[in-house]
C-alpha positions in Angstrom: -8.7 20.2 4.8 -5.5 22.5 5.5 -7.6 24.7 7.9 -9.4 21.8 9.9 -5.9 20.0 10.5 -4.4 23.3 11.4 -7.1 24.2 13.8 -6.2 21.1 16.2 -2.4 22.9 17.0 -0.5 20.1 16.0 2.7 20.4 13.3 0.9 20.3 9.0 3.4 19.8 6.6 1.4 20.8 3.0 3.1 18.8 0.1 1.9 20.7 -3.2 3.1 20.2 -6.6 1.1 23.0 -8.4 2.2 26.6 -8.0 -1.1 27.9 -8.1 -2.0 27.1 -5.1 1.3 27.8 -3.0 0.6 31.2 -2.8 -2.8 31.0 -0.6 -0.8 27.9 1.6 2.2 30.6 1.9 -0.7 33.5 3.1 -2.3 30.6 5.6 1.2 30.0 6.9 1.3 33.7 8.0 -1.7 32.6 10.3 -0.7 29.5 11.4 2.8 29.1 12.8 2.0 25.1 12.7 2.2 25.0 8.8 5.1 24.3 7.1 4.7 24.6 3.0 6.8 22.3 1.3 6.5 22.8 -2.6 7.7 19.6 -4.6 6.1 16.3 -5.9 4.6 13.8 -3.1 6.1 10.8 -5.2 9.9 12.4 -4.3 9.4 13.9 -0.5 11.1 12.0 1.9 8.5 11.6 4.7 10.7 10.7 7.7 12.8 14.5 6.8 9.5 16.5 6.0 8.1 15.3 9.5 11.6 15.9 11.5 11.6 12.7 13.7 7.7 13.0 14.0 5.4 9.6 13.3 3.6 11.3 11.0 -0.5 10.9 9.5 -1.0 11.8 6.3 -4.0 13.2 4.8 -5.0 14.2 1.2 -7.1 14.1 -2.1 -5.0 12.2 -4.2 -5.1 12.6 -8.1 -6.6 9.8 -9.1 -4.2 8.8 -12.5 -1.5 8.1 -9.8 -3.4 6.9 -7.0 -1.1 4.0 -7.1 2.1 5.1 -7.0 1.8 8.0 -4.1 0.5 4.6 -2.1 3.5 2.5 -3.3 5.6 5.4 -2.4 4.3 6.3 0.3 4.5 2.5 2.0 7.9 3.0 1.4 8.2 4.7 4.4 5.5 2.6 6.8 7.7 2.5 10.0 6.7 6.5 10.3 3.3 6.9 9.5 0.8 6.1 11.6 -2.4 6.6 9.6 -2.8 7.4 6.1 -6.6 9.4 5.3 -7.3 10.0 1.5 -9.9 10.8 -0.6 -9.7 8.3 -4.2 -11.7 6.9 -7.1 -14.1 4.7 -5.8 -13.7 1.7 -7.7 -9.9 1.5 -6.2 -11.0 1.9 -2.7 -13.0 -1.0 -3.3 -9.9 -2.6 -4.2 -7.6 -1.9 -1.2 -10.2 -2.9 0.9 -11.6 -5.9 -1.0 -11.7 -9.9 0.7 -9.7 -12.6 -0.5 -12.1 -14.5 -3.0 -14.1 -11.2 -4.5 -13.7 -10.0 -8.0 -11.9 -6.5 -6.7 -9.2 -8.7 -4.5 -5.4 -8.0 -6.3 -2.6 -7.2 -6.6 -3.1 -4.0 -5.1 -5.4 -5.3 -2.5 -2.7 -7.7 -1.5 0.1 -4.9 -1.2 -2.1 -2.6 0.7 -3.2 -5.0 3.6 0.4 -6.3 3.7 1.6 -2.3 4.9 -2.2 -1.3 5.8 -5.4 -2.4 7.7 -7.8 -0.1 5.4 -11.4 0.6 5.9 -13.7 1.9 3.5 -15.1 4.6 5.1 -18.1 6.2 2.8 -18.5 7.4 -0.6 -18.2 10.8 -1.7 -21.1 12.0 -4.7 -19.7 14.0 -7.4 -22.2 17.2 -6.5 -19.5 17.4 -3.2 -17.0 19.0 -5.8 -16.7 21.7 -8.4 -16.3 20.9 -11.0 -17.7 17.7 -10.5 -15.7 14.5 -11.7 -16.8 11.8 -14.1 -16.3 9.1 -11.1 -17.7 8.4 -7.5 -15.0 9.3 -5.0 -14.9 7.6 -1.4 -12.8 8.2 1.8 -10.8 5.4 3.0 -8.4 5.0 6.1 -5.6 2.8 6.2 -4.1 2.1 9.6 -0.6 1.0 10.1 0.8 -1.4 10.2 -1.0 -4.4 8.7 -0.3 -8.1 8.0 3.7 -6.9 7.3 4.1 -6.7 11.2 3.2 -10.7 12.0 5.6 -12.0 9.2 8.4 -12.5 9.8 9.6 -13.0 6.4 13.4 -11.1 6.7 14.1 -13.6 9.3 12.7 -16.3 7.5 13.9 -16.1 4.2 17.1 -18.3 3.6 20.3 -16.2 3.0 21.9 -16.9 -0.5 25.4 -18.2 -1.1 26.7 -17.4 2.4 25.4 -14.4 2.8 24.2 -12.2 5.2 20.1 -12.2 6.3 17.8 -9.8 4.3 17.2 -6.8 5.5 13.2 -5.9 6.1 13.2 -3.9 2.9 14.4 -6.5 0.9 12.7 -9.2 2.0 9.6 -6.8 1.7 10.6 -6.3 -1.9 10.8 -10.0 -2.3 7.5 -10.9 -1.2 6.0 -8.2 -3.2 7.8 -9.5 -6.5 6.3 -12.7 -5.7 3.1 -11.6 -5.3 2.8 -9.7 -8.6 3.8 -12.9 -10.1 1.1 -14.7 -8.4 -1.6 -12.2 -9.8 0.2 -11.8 -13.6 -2.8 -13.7 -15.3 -5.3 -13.3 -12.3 -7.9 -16.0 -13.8 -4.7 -19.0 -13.8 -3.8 -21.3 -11.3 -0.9 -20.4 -8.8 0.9 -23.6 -10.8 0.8 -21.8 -13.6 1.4 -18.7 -12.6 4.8 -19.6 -10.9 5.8 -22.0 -13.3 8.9 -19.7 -13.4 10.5 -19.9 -10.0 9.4 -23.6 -9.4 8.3 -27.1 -10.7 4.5 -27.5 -11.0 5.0 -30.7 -8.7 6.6 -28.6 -5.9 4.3 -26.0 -6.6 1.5 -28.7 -5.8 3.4 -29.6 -3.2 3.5 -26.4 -1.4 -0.1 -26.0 -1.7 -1.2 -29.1 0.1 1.4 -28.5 3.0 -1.0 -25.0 3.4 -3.8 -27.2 2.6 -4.7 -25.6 -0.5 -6.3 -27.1 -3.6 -3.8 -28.2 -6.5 -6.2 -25.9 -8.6 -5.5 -22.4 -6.4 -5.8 -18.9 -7.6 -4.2 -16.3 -6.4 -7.4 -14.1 -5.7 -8.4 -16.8 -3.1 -5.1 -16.2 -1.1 -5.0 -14.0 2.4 -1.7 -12.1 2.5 -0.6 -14.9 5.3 -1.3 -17.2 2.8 0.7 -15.6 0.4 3.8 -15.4 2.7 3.6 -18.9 3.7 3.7 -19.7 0.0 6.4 -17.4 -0.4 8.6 -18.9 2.4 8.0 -22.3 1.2 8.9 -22.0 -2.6 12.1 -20.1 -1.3 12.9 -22.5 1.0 12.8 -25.2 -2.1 15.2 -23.0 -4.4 
């Protein structure tokens, strides 16, 4: 994957962790000017300084045990990257990409298509590695930015006790918050589910005004929906 990106000319930056395998990146550096090597953990690099004022795409095969978190982290820093192509478990592929209303649609899905538009690209058998896995791998692309860009929920979200509006990040952090709640027992209603930041009536409440049923899951909520919700409840408090 190294080589291919380093044949089109443009600046690689190679994140790897595990020393065995800086050596042969250091002796493929020695061809290619383009590649920079940068030993360290993917879950601590600070994209924007790795890619020097660059919008950067990133490419990889990502372990799968922490799949999640290198996506968490790196949605951290979605205002630089452009497109994010990796190689993961199958069965969570299905779930960054999955529809509102389908038995893989979560949390995850949710915070993925909030930063991302992903798109499940194909399935990888285990024969195309060595040794081969336990688990079906697949490719998926996920194209920034996603629904994050049409709300405006920083703007929106009412500033507490005098103070100043949210920044992005924090409102970002917010809504997230909120939306784990939302999916903390995925098979209850959202009126039970939130019971905790508001009154079931107001809860009810809310979800007529977005013309939703008294009785709505989570798991049947786009992210729009979600944010509208969000807004809403906030705006009550």
């Amino acid at each position: 994957m190294t080589q291919h990106l380093l044949a089109t000319g443009a600046p690689v930056h190679a994140i790897e962790l595990d020393a065995a395998f800086l050596p042969g990146l250091r002796h493929l550096a020695k061809q290619f000017p383009n590649l920079d090597v940068v030993p360290g953990d993917v879950l601590k690099a600070d994209i924007p300084a790795i890619a020097a004022g660059r919008r950067a795409r990133v490419y990889g095969n990502l372990p799968y045990y922490i799949t999640s978190p290198i996506l968490h982290h790196l949605f951290n820093f979605a205002d630089f990257i452009d497109e994010i192509h990796v190689v993961i478990q199958t069965e969570v592929a299905l779930r960054l990409a999955a529809k509102p209303g389908t038995r893989d649609y979560g949390y995850l899905s949710v915070v993925t298509q909030f930063y991302t538009r992903p798109e499940f690209v194909f399935e990888i058998p285990r024969e195309a590695f060595n040794p081969p896995p336990e688990v079906t791998s697949a490719l998926i692309t996920l194209r920034l930015p996603g629904e994050r860009a049409k709300l405006p929920l920083a703007s929106n979200a009412p500033p507490v006790g005098g103070a100043p509006p949210r920044s992005s990040r924090d409102a970002d952090s917010l809504f997230l918050d909120f939306v784990k709640l939302c999916f903390s027992q995925k098979r209850k209603t959202l009126v039970n589910n939130l019971r905790s930041l508001a009154k079931p009536d107001r809860i009810r409440e809310a979800l007529a005004s977005l013309d939703l049923r008294p009785d709505a899951r989570a798991e049947q909520l786009p992210v729009a929906q979600l944010a509208a919700l969000h807004l809403l409840l906030a705006s009550a408090r």
